[in-house]
MDAnalysis code that builds the backbone (N, CA, C; Angstrom):
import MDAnalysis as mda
import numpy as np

u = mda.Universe.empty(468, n_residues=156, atom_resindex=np.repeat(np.arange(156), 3), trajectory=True)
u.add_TopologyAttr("name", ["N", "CA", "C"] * 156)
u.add_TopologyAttr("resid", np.arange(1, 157))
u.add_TopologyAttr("resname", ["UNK", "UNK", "UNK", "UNK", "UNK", "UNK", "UNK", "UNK", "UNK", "UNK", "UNK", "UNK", "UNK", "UNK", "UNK", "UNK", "UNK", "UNK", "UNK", "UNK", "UNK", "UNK", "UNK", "UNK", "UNK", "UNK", "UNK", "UNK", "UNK", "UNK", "UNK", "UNK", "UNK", "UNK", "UNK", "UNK", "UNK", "UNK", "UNK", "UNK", "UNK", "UNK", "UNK", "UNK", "UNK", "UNK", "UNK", "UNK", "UNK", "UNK", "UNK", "UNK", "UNK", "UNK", "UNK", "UNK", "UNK", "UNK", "UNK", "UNK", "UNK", "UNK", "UNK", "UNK", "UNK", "UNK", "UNK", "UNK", "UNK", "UNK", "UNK", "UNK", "UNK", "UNK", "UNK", "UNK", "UNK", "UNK", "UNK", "UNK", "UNK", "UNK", "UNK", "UNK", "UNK", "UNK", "UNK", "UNK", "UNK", "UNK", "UNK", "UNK", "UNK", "UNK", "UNK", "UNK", "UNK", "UNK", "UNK", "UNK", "UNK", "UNK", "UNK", "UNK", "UNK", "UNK", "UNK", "UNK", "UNK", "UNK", "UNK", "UNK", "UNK", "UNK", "UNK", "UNK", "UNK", "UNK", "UNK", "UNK", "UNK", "UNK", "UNK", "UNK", "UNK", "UNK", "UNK", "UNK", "UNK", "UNK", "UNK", "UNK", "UNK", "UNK", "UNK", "UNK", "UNK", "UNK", "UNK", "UNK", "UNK", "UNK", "UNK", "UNK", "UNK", "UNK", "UNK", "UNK", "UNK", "UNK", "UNK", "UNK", "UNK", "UNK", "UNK", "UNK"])
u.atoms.positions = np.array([
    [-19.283, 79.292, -5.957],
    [-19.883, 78.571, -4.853],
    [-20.911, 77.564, -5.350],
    [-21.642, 77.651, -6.364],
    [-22.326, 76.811, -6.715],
    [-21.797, 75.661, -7.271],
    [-20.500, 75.603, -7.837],
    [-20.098, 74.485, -8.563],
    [-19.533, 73.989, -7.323],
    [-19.266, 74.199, -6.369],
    [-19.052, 73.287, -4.854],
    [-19.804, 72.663, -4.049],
    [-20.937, 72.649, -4.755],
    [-22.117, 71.693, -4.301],
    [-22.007, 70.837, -5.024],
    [-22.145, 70.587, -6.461],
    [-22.361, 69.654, -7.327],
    [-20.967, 68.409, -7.202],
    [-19.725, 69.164, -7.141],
    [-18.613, 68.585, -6.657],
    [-18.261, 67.994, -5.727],
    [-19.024, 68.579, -4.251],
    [-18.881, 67.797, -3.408],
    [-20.112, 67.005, -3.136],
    [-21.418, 66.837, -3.952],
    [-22.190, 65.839, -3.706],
    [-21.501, 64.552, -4.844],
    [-20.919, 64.790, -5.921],
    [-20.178, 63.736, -6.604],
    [-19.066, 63.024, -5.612],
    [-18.179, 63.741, -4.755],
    [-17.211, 63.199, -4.227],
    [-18.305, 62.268, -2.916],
    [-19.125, 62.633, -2.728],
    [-19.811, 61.814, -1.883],
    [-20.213, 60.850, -2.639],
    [-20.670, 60.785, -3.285],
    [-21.752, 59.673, -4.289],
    [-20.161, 58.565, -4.643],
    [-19.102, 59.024, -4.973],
    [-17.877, 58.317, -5.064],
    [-17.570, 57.611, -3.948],
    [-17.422, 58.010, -2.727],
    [-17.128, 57.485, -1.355],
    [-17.804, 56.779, -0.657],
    [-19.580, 56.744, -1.073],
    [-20.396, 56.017, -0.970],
    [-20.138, 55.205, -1.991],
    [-19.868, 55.044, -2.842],
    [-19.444, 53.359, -4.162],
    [-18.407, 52.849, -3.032],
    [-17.246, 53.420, -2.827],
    [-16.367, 53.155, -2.729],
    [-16.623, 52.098, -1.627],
    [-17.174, 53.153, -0.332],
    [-17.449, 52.280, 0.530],
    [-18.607, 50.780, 0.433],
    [-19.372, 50.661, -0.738],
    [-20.134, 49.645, -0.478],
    [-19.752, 48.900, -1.195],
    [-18.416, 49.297, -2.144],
    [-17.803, 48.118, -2.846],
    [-16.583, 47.739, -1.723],
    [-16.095, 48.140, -0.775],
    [-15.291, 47.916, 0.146],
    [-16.059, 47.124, 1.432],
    [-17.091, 46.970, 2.078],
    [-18.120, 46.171, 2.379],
    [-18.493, 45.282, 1.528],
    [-19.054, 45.367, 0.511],
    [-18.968, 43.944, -0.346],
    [-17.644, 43.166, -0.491],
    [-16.759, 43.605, -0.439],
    [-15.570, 42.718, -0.736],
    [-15.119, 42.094, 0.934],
    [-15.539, 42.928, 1.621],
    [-14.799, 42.033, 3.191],
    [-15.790, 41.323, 3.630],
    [-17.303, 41.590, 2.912],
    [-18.388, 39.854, 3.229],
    [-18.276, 38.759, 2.524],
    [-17.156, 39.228, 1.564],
    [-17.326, 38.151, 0.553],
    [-16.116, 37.065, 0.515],
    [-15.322, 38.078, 1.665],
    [-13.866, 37.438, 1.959],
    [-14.172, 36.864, 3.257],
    [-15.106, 37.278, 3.731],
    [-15.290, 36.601, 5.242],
    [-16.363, 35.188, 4.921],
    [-16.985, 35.668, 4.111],
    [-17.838, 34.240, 3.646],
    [-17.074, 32.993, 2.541],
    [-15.843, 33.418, 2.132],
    [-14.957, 32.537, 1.374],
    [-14.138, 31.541, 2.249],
    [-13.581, 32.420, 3.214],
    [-12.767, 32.379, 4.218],
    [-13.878, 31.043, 5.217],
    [-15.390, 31.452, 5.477],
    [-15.483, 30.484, 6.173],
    [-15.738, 29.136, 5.337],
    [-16.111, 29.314, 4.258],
    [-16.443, 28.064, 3.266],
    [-15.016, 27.245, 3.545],
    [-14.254, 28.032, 3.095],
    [-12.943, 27.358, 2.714],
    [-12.650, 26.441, 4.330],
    [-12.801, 27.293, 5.045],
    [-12.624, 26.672, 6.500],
    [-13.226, 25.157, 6.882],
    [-14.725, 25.619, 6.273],
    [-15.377, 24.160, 6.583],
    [-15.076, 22.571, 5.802],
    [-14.627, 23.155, 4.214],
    [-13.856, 22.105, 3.605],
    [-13.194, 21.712, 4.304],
    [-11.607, 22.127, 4.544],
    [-11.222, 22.052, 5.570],
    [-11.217, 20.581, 6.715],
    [-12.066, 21.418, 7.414],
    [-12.796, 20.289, 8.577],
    [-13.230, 19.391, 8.189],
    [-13.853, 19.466, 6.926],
    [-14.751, 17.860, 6.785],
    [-13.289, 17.330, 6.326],
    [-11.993, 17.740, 5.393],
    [-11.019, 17.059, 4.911],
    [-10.481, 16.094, 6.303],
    [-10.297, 17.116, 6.767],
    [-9.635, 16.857, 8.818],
    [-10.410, 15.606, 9.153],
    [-11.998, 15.993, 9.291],
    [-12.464, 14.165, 10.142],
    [-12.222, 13.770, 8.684],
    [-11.713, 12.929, 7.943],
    [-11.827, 12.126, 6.783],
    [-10.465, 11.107, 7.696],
    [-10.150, 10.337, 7.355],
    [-8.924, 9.138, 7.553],
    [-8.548, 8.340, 6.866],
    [-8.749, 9.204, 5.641],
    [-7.485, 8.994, 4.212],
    [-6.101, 9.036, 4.862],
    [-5.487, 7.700, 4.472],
    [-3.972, 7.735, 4.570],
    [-3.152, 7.503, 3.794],
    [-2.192, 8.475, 3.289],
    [-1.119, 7.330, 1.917],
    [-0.284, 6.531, 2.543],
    [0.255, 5.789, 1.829],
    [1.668, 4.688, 2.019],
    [2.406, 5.028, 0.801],
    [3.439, 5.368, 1.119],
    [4.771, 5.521, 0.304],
    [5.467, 4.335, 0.273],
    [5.795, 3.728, -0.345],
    [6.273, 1.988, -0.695],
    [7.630, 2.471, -1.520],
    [8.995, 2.097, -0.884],
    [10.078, 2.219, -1.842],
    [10.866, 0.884, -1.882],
    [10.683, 0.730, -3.028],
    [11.154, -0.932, -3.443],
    [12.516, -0.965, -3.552],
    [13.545, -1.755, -2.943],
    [14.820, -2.097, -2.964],
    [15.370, -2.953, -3.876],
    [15.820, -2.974, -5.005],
    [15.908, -4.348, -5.731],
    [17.257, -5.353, -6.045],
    [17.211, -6.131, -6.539],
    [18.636, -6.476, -6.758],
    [18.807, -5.760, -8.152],
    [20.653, -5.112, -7.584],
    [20.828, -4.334, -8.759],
    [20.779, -5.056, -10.274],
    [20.129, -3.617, -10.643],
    [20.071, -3.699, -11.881],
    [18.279, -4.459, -12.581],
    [17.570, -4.756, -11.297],
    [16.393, -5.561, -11.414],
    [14.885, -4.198, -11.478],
    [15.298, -3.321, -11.140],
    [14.370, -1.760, -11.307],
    [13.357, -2.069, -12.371],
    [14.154, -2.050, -13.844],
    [13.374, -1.995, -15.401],
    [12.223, -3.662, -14.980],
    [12.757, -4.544, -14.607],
    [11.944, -6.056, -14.347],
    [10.797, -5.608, -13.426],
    [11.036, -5.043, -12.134],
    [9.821, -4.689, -11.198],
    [9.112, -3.622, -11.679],
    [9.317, -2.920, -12.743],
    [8.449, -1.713, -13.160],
    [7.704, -2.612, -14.031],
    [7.814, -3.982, -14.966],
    [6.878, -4.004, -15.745],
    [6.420, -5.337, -15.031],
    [6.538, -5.424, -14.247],
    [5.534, -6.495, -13.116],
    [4.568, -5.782, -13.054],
    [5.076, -4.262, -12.375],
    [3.839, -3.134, -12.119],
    [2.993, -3.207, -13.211],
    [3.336, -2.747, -13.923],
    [3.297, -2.255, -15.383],
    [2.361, -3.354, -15.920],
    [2.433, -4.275, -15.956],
    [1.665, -5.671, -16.996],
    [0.773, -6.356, -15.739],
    [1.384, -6.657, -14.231],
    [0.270, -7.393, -13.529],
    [0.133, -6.878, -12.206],
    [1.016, -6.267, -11.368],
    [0.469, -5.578, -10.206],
    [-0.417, -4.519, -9.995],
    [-0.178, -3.535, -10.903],
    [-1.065, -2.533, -10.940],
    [-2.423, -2.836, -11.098],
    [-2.802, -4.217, -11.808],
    [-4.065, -4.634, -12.153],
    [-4.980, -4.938, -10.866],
    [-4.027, -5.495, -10.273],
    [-4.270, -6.397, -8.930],
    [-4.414, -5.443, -8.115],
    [-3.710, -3.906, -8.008],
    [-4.653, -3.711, -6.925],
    [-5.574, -2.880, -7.183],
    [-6.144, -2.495, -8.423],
    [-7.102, -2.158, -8.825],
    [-8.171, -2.852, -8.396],
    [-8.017, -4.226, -8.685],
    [-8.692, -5.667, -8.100],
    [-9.109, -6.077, -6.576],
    [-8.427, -5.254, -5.733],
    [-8.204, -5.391, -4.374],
    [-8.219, -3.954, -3.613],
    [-8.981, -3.290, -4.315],
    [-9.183, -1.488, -3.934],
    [-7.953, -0.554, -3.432],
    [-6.755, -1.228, -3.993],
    [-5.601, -0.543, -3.641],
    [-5.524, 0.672, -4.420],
    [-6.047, 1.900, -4.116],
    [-5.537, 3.129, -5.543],
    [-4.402, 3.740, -5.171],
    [-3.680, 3.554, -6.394],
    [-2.134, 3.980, -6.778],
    [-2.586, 5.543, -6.754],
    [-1.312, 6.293, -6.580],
    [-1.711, 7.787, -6.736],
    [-0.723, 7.768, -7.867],
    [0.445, 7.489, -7.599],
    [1.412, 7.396, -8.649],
    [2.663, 6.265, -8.243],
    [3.538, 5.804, -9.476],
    [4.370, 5.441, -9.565],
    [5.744, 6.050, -9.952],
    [7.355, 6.134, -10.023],
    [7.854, 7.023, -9.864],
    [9.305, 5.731, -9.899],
    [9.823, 6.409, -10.520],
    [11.504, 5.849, -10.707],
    [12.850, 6.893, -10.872],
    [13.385, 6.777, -10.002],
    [14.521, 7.841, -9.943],
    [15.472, 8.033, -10.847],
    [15.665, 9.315, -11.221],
    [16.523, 9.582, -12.359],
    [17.770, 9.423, -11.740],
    [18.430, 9.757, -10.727],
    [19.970, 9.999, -10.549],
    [20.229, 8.243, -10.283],
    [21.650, 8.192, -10.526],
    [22.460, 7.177, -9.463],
    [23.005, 7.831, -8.600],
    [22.978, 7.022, -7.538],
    [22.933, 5.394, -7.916],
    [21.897, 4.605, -7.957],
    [20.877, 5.430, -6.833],
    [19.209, 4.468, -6.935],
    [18.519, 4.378, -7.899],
    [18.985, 4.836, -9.193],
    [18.120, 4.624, -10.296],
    [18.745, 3.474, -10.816],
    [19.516, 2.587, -10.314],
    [19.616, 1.314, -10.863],
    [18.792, 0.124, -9.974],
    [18.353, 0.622, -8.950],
    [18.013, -0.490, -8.224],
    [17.009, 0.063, -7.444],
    [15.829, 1.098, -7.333],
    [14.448, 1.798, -6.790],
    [13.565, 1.905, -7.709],
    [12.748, 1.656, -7.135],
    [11.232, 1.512, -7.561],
    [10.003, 2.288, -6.269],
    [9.217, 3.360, -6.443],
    [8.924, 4.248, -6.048],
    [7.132, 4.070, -6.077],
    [5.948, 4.007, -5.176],
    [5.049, 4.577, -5.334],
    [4.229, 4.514, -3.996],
    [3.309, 5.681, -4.340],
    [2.343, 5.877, -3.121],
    [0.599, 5.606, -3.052],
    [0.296, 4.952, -2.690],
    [-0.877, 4.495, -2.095],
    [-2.047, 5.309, -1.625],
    [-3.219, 5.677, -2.117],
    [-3.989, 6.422, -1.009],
    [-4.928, 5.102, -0.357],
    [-5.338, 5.311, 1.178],
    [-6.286, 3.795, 1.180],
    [-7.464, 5.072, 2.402],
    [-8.338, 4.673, 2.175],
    [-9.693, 5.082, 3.041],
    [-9.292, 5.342, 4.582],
    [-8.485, 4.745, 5.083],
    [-8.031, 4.444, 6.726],
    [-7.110, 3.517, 6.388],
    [-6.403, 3.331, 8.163],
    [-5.595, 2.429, 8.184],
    [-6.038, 0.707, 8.388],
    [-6.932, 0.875, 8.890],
    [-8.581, -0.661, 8.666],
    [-8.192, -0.961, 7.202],
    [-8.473, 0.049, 6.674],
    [-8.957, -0.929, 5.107],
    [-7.860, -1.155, 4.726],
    [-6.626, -0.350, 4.711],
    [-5.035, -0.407, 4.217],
    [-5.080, -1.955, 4.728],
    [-5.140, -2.448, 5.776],
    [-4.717, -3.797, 6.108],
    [-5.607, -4.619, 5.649],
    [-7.095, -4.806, 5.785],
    [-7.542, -5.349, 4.881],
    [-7.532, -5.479, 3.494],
    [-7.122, -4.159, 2.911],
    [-6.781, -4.365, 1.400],
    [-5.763, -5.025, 1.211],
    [-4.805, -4.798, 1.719],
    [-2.951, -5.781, 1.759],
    [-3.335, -7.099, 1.824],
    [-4.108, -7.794, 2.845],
    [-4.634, -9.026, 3.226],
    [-4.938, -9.786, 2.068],
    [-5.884, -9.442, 1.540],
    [-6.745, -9.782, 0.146],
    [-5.661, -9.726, -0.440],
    [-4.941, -8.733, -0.814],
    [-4.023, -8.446, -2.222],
    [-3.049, -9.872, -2.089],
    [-2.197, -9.691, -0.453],
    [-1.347, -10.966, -0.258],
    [-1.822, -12.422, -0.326],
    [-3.406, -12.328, -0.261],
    [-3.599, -14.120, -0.083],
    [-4.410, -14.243, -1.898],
    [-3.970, -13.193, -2.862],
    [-4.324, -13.568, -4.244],
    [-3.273, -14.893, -4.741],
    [-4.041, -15.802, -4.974],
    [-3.406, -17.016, -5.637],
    [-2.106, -16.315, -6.939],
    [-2.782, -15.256, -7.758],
    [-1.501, -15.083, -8.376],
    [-0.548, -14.299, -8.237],
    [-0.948, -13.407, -6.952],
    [0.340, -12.870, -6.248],
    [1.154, -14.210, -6.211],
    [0.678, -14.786, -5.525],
    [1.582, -15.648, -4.428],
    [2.439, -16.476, -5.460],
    [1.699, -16.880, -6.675],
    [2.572, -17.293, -7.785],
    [3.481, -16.320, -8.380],
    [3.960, -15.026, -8.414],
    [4.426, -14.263, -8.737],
    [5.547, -13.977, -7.812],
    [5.092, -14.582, -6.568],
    [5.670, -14.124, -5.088],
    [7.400, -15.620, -5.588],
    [6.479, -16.849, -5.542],
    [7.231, -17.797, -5.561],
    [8.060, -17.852, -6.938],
    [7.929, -17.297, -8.269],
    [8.268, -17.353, -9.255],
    [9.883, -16.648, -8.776],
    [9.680, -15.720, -8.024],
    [10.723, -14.731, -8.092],
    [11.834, -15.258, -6.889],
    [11.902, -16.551, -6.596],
    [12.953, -17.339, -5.495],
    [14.252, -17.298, -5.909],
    [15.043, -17.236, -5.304],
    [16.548, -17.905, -5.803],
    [17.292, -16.852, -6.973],
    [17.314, -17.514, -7.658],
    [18.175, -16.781, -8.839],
    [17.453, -15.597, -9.721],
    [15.821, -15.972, -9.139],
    [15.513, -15.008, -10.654],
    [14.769, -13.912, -9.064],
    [15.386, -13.713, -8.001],
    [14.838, -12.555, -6.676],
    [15.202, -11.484, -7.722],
    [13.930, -10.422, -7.188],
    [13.937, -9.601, -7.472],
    [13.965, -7.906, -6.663],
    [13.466, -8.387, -5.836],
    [13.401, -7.239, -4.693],
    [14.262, -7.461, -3.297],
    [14.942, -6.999, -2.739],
    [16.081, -7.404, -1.775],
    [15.167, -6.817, -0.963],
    [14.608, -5.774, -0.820],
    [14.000, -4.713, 0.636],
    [12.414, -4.005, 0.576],
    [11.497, -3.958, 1.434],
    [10.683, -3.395, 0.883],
    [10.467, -2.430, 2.261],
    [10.224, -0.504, 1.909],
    [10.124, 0.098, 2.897],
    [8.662, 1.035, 2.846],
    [7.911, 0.864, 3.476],
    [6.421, 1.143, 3.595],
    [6.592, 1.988, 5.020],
    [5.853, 3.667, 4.587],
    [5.434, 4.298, 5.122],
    [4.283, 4.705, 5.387],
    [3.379, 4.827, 6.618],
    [2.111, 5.438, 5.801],
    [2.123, 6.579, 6.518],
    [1.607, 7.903, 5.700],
    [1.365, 9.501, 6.128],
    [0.431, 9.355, 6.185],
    [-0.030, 10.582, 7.017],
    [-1.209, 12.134, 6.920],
    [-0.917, 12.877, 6.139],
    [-1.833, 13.408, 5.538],
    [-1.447, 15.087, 4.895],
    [-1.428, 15.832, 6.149],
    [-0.641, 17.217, 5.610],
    [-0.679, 18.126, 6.759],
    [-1.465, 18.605, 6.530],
    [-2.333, 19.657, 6.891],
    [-3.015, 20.938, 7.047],
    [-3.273, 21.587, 5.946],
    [-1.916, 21.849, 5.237],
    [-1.211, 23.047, 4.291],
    [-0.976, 21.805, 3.478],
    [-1.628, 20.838, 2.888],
    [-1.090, 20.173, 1.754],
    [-2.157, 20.340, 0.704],
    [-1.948, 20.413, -0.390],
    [-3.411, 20.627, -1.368],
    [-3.365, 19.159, -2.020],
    [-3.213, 18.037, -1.079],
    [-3.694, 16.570, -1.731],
    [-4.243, 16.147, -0.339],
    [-5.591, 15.929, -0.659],
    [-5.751, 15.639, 1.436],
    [-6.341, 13.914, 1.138],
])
């Protein structure tokens, strides 16, 4: 009978850990849980938007519009607060002979048009624009989307 005291004040002293490490862990999940929440919300009011831009080209003109990118567009809209998230060229055919691929993040849809504005009335766009007439066209189509992230996206 005596060793059933000592035993059951240990199994207490255990169940008491147990329980205040089981309380520590559901304040710490309830206080993660709301952090995470409030990120969140501030992501939500933000009005970041991407544009997905998929370039149509005349076949076989893909490798030419990647190092336009590549050597002078990309510069330009660095120049004109356009940030690229990425650029992107398709492996399969058939569109990998003639697509050209990238997405845009811009502050709102305000600045998206003001940034385009600026970018389109750059003197050496527009020389780049006219260089590419007639025989030496390079792009047949251009298709511009702009998203939201959803909710559940981990790029907001």
């Amino acid at each position: 009978m005596v060793r059933l005291v000592p035993s059951l004040a240990m199994r207490f002293n255990r169940l008491r850990v147990f329980g205040i490490a089981l309380v520590s862990f559901a304040a710490g999940s309830l206080l993660t849980a709301r952090l995470v929440h409030m990120s969140q919300v501030r992501a939500d009011s933000n009005n970041r938007v991407f544009e997905l831009r998929v370039y149509h080209t005349v076949p076989g003109k893909a490798q030419a519009l990647q190092a336009e990118f590549r050597e002078k567009v990309s510069k330009w809209f660095v120049k004109h607060d356009l940030q690229a998230v990425g650029y992107w060229a398709p492996v399969d055919a058939p569109v990998s002979d003639n697509t050209f691929i990238y997405i845009l993040a811009h502050p709102s849809r305000e600045e998206a048009k003001k940034h385009w504005a600026a970018f389109q009335a750059d003197p050496a766009f527009q020389e780049m624009i006219k260089s590419q007439q007639g025989e030496a066209k390079v792009v047949e189509k251009v298709d511009s989307t702009y998203m939201d992230p959803t909710d559940f996206s981990p790029m907001k």
